[in-house]
N, C-alpha and C positions, 0 to 999 in steps of 0.2 A: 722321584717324579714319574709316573705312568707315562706308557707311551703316547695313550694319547691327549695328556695335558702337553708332553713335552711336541709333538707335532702339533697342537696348536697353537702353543706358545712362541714355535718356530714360523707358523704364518704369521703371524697379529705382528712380527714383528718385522718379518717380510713386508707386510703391506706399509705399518709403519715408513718403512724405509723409502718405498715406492713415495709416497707422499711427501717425505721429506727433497727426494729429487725433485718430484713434481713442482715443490714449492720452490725451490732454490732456481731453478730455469724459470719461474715463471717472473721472477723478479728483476727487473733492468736493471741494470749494469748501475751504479752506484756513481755521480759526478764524483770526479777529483778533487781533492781541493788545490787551491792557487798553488803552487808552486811546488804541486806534486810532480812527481816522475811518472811518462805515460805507462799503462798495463802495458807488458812486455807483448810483444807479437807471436803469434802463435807459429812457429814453424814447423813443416811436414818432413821429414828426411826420411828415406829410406836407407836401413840401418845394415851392410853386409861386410862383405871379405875385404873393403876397404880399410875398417879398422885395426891397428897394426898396433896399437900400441899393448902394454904390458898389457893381460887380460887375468888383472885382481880387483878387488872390490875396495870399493872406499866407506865400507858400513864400519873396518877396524883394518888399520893401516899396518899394526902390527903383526898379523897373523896370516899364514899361510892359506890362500884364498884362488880362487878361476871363477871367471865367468863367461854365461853361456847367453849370446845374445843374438840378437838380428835375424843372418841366413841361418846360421848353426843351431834355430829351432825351427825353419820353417822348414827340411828336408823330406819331400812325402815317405811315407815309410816310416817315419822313426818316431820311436817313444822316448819317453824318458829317459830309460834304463840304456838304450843303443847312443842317445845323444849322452849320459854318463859315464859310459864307458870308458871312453877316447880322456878321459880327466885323469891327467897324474895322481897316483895314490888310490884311484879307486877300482874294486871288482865286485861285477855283478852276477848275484845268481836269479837265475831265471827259469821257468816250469813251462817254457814253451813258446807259443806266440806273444806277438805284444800287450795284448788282453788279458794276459795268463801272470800271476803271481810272481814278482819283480824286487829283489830286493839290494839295499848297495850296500857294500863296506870298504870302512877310508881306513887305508893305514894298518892292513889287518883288524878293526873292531868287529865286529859282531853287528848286525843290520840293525840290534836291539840297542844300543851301545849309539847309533847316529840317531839325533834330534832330529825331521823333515819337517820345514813346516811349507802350508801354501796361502796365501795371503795373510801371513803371522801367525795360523793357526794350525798348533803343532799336529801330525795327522798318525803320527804313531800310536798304533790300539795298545788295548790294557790288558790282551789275551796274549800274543806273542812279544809284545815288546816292539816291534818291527812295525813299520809303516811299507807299503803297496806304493809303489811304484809303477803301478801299468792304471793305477786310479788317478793320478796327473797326468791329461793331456797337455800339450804343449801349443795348441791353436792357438792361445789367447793367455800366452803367456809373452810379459813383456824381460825378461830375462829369469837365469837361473843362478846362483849364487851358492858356488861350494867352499864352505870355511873346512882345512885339510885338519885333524887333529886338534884343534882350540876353536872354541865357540864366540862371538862378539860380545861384547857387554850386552848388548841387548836381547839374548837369547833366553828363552822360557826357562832351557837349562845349560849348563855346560857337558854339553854327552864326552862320552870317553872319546869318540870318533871324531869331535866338532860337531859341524850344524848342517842343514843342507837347505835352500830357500828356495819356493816356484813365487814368485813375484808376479802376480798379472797384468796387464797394460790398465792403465788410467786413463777416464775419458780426456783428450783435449783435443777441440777442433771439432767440428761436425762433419762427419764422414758417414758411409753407409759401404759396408765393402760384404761379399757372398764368397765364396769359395769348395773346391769336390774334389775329391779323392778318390782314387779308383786305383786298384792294385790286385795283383796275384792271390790265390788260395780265397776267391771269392770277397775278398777287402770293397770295402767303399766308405763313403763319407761326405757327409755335406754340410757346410755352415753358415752362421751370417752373421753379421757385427753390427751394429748402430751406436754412433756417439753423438750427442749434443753437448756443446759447451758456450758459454759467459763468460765471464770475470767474475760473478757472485756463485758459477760454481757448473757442474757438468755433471754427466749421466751415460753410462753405456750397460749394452744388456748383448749377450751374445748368445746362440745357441746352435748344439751341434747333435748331430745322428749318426752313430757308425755299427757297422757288421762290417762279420767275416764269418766264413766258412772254416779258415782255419786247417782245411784236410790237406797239409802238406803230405808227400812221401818220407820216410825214415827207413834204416837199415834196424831190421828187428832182429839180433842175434841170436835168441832165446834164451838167455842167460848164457850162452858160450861163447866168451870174448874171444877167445882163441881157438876156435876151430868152425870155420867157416863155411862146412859145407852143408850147417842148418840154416845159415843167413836167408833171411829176403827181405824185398823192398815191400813195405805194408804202407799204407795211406790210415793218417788218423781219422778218426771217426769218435762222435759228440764234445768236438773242440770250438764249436761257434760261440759268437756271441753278436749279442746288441746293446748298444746303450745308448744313454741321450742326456748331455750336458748343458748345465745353464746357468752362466752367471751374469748376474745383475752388479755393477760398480759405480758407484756417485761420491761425489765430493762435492764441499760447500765450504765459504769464506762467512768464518765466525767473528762480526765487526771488521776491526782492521788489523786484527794480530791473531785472529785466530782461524784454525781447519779443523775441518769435520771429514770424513771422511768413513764409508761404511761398503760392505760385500755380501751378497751373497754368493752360494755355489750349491747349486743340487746334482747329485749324480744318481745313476739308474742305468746297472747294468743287468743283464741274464744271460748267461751263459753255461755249456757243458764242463763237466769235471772227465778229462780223460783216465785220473787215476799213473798209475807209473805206467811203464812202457811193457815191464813181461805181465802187471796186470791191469788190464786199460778195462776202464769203467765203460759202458754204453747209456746208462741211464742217469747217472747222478748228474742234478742239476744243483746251480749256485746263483741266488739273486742278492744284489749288493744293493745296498738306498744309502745316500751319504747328502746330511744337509747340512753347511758350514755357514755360519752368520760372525761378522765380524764390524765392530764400529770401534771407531777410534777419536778422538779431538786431541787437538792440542792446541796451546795459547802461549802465547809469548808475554810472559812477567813483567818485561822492562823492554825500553822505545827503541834500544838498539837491537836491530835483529841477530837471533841467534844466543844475547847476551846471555839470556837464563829462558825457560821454558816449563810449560808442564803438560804432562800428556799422560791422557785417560785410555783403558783401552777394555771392552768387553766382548767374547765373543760364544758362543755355542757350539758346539760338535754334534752332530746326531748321527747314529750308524746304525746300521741293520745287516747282516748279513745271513741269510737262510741257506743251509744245504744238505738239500734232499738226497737218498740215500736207498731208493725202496729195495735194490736187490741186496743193499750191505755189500756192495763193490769196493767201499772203501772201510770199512770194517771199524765204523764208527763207534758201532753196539745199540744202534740205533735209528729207526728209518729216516731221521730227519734230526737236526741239531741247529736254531736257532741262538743268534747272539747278538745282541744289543749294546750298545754303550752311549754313555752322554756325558759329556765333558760342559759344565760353564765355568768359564774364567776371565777374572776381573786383575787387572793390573794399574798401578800409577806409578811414573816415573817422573821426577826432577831434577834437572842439570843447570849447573851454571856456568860461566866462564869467571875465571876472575882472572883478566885482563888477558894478553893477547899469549900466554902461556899456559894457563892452569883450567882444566875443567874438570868440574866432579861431577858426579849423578847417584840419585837416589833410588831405588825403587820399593814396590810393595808390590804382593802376588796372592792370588786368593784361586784356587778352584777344587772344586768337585768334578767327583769323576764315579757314574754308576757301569757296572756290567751285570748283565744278566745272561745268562747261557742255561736254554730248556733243553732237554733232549725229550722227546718223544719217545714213547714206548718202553719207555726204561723210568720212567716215573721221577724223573731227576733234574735238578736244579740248581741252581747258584744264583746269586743274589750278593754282589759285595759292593761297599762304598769307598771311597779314598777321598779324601782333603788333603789339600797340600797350602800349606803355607811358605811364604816366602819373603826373603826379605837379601836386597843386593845393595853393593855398594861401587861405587868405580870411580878413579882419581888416575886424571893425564895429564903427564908436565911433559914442556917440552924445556931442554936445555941446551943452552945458544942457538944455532942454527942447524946442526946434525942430528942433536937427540932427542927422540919422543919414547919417553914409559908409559906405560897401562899396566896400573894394579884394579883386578876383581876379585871381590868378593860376594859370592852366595851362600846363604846358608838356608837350609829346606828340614822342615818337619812335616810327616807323613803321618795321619791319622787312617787306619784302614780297619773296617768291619763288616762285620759275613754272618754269617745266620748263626753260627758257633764261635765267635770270639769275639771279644771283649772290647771297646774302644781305648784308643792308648794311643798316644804319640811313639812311634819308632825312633829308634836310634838317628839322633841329628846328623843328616848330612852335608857335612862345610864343603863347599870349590870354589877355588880360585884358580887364578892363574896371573907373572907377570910375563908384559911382554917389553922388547926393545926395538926401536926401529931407529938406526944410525946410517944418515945418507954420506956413504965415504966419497963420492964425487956427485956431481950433476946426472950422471947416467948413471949408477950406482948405488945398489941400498943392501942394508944388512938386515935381517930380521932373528928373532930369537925368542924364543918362548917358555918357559917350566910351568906346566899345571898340572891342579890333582883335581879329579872329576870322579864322578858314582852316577850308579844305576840301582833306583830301588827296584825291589822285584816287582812285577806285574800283578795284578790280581788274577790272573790263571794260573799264574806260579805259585802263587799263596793258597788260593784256594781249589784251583782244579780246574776243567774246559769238559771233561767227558768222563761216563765209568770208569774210562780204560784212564784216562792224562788225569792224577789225581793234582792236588796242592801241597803245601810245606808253612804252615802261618811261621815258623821259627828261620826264615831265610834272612841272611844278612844280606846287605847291599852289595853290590861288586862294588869295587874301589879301582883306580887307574892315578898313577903318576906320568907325564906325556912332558918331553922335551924336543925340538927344535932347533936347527938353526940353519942359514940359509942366505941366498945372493938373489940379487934381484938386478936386473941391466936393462937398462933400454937405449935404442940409437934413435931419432928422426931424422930423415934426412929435410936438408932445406926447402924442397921443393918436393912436391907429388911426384918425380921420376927416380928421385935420391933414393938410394938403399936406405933401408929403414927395419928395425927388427929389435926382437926381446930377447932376454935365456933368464932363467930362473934353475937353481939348483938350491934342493934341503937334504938335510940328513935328518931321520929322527930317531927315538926309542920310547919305546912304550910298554910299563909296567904292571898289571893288571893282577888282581888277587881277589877270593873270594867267588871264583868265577859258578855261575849258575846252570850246573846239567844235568838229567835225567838218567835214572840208574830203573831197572826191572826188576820185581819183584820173582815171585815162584809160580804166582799168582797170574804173572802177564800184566801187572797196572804197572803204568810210567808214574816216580814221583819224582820231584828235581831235590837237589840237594846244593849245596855251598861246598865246593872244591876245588883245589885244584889253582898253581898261580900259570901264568902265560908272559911272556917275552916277548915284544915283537923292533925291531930293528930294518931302517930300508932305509933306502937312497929316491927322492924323486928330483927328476932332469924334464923340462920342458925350451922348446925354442920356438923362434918362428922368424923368417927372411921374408920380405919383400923386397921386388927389382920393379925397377920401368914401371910403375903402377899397370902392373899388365899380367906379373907371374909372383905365386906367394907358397913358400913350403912353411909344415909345421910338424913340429915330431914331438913328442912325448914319452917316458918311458918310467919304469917304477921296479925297484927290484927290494923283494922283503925274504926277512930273514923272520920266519914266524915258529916260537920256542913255547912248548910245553914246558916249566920248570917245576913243576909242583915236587915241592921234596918228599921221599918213598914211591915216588911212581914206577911201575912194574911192566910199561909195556917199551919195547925195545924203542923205538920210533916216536921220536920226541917233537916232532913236524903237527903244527897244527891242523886240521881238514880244510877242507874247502877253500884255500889260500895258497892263489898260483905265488911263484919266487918270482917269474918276470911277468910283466905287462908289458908291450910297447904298440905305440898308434903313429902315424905318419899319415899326412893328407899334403897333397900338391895340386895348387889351382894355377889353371891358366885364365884371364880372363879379357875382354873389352869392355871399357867404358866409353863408347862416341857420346855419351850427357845429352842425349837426340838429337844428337844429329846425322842419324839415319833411321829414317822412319820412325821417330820417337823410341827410339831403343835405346834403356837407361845404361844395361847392364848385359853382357854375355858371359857364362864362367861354364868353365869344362873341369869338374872337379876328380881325384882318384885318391881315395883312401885303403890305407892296410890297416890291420889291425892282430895283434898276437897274442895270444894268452899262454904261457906252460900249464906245462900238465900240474895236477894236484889230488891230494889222498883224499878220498869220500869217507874215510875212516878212521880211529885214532890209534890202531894200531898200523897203519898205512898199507895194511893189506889189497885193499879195491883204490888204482886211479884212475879219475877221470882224464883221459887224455884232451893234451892240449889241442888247441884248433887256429889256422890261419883263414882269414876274411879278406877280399879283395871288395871293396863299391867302385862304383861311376854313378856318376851324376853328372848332368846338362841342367843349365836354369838362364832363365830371359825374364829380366824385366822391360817390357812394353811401355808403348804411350805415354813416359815421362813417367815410368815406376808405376801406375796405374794398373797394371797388368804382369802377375806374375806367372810363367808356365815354368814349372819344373819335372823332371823325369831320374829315377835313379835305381840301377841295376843292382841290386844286394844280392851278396855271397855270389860273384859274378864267377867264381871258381866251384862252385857246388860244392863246397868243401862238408866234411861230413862232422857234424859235431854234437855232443849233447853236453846241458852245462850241469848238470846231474844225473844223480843213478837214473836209468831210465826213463828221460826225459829231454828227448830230441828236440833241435832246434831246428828252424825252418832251414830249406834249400835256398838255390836262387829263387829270388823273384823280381818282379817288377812293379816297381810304384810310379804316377803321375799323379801331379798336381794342378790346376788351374786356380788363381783369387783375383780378384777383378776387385778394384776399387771403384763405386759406383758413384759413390758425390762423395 
């Protein structure tokens, strides 16, 4: 598909969509019939540190899961990557400010190895395998959804890592709310939200504009980590950026059993490339265009709700990213390296219940996926296509009152072709996974999981990204066996002053083979190869206390045991890179609720978070480590006028502690972020 059938194909069906809102609101609300039950009433809550209860997802009950909702994504300051942090099982590496290249890993996987999606639409490219994380803002997300190690039935794939969801808010209610950001290293931000809602259906359109400067200070050692008397403090320079987000979301009621429901999302950012830290780029630029389209229906088969179901789902990907290069700062081989990619994908899935114990579900999966990568000035090209077929299965019983199993099954054939090779379906790859969930008392649950899961290679990995990063068409799939198991508690107390609180504690292990890495020629070209197995073992512990609905701790921690085992390996130090052994996060809030009654004041909370990472090798012989780093925040936040009115304020790296989360590539100092959102009708 050319680019520019595929961006107009991406309006026509943009505007589509527009028209479909348009129509759905313009239509009255639909009389009842006699002896129907009234449309339920719309209610507004605002959603914060009150919630106390266990915080896992109900998308799959058996699997090791956190969610990220309410205050815990409006904090000014933070991205995704700084709000995922704080998640048992997970580490992030990161290339600088929040703008700046963001990636997560569960469990020890590899960031190629987790599935992200954002409104269902999985956002991992087909160059590195890895999906950006600092390309999901969090303004206008209505929660975040991390599956730890196994994936739900409903997932695109089962990644070795599990899954990771940015779910968006859904129009309900007619509201109108604006809100601005303003923070350190030159940061700002401004946005606005509009929702119209019916009972035949709703519509909301958001849109946001942010910069930064980005020129924190950093300690520049000049490559001599141990002898200090070349150190100074340098200010980075060409780390800005802007960009400007917008999504459009609508839903609509299909007769009397069925939903429609469809997304858009465009992004647009521009930004500097600083390059590493002993060699900082001043000129390379990087512009990113990202336009996501997604529709969905679903229809309920039979009159009881829930009974059986069927749901359509189709969505588009479109990507761009450009990065300019004129001095060869970053040693591309080339002044400039464009790359494109396009993903459509079509899905149906069907589920039944048969009776108040057993349900199955069906599915089928269809998509295409182009990348294209020019390089300028080097005469050179790529051109690859991928299909993937798919076909799932999934069966949950529950037995007596304690026990619920889930069996999945996937299995995926990959058809992949490039200007030099041949089309041919790949090697089939089967995953499954079962799970158990046995409730041993009322406040008490057991979870347990065995699954095998694969990562086919990417088309960069096949066929190449640049002169220098060639391809490998003869790459097997990595392969992963992932086990489980775990406690889950929760207390309420009677009354909103009762103690109240969760704990959650798993063990896992995780087996991985075939793994996919990059060896140097004589020549200086990167090619990857299939090597090598890996080992990984950890413990995660999560809690959280509530007293007097007035004060709440939460603590978190994860400690992995992460093993090189490949048999004949020859380098002493069998510790895998970039994979600290402990993680731990701890936050304590103090707060008031008077519910206004003082001067419409919903909410006061005084929050203080820690956060620890150990240290970890940049390399596989563990010769270079990056040293660990301690973080202290504060935060202050007020909700106004009956929640109407939110001011928040929060002090990050309140200790200036000094850290970089890669080879030469510092993270910011203290700073300071403030928020204002005002709900406006």
């Amino acid at each position: 598909m050319p680019r520019r059938e595929a961006r107009h194909a991406a309006r026509r069906l943009g505007a589509a969509l527009a028209l479909l809102s348009a129509h759905a609101l313009a239509q009255a609300a639909p009389e009842p019939p006699a002896g129907a039950p009234a449309a339920p009433e719309t209610v507004v809550t605002v959603e914060g540190s009150r919630q106390h209860a266990t915080p896992s997802s109900s998308r799959d009950r058996t699997a090791a899961s956190t969610v990220l909702r309410g205050e815990a994504l409006r904090r000014p300051g933070q991205s995704a990557a700084s709000a995922l942090e704080r998640v048992p099982g997970v580490q992030i590496s990161r290339a600088g400010a929040g703008a700046e290249l963001a990636t997560a890993s569960v469990r020890g996987a590899s960031a190629a190895q987790l599935p992200v999606y954002l409104a269902g639409v999985r956002l991992n490219d087909d160059v590195t395998g890895s999906a950006d994380l600092s390309t999901v803002p969090l303004w206008l997300l209505d929660r975040v959804e991390l599956f730890r190690g196994n994936a739900p039935a409903d997932a695109e794939r089962l990644g070795l890592g599990g899954a990771l969801y940015f779910e968006p808010r859904l129009p309900r209610g007619d509201a109108l709310s604006a809100g601005v950001e303003l923070g350190s290293f030159g940061y700002g931000a401004v946005h606005g939200v509009g929702s119209v809602s019916t009972p035949a259906g709703g519509a909301l359109l958001g849109v946001r504009r942010e910069g930064a400067r980005n020129d924190y200070e950093y300690l520049d050692d000049h490559g001599t980590r141990f002898d200090a008397r070349d150190d100074v403090r340098v200010r980075r320079h060409n780390a800005d950026h802007t960009s400007t987000e917008l999504w459009a979301i609508g839903r609509a009621r299909l007769g009397r059993q069925g939903r429609l429901r469809w997304m858009f999302n465009g992004l647009g950012r521009e930004q500097g490339v600083t390059g590493l830290g002993l060699i900082p780029a001043t000129r390379a630029r990087a512009a990113l265009e990202r336009r996501l389209v997604a529709v969905s229906a679903e229809q309920d088969c039979a009159r009881a709700p829930s009974a059986c179901s069927v749901e359509l789902g189709t969505s588009l990907l479109l990507t761009r990213v450009g990065l300019s290069d004129p001095r060869g700062e970053l040693a591309l081989q080339a002044p400039r390296v464009d790359t494109e990619g396009r993903r459509l994908s079509q899905r149906v899935g069907w589920r039944q219940r048969l009776g108040a114990r057993v349900r199955l579900g069906l599915s089928l999966g269809q998509s295409v996926e182009q990348l294209g990568i020019t390089a300028l000035g080097e005469g050179s090209a790529l051109s690859a296509r991928r299909s993937v077929s798919q076909a799932g299965a999934e069966a949950s019983v529950l037995l007596g009152e304690r026990w619920e199993l889930l069996g999945l099954l996937v299995e995926e054939c990959q058809t992949t072709r490039a200007a030099e090779a041949a089309p041919g379906c790949a090697e089939a790859t089967p995953s499954g996974r079962l799970g158990a969930r046995v409730q041993l008392a009322p406040w008490l649950v057991a979870l347990g999981n065995l699954g095998r899961s694969s990562r086919v290679p990417t088309l960069g990995e096949l066929y190449g990204v640049s002169p220098v990063v060639r391809g490998n068409a003869r790459l097997e799939p990595e392969r992963g066996v992932t086990a489980d198991l775990g406690l889950r508690a929760e207390l309420s107390g009677a009354t909103r002053r009762a103690p109240s609180g969760y704990a959650e504690g798993f063990a896992f292990a995780r087996r991985a083979e075939r793994l996919i890495a990059y060896r140097q020629s004589s020549l200086g070209v990167l090619r990857p190869f299939n090597v090598g197995e890996a080992q990984l073992l950890g413990l995660e512990a999560a809690a959280g206390l509530r007293l007097w609905d007035a004060w709440r701790l939460d603590l978190n921690a994860t400690l992995l045991d992460p093993r090189d085992v490949t048999p004949g390996r020859q380098l002493v130090s069998d510790v895998l890179p970039y994979r600290s052994r402990a993680v731990v996060a701890a936050q304590t809030e103090g707060y008031y609720a008077p519910r206004g009654e003082l001067l419409g004041v919903e909410r006061l909370a005084l929050t203080l978070r820690g956060f620890h990472r150990s240290s970890r090798y940049a390399d596989p012989a563990g010769l270079i480590v990056i040293p660990g780093h301690t973080s202290v925040d504060l935060e202050l936040s007020a909700l106004l006028l009956e929640g109407r009115l939110g001011v928040r304020a929060a002090l990050q790296n309140l200790l200036d502690a000094v850290s970089f989360d890669a080879v030469g590539l510092p993270l910011p100092g203290r700073a300071l972020y403030g928020s204002v959102e005002a709900r406006l009708w």
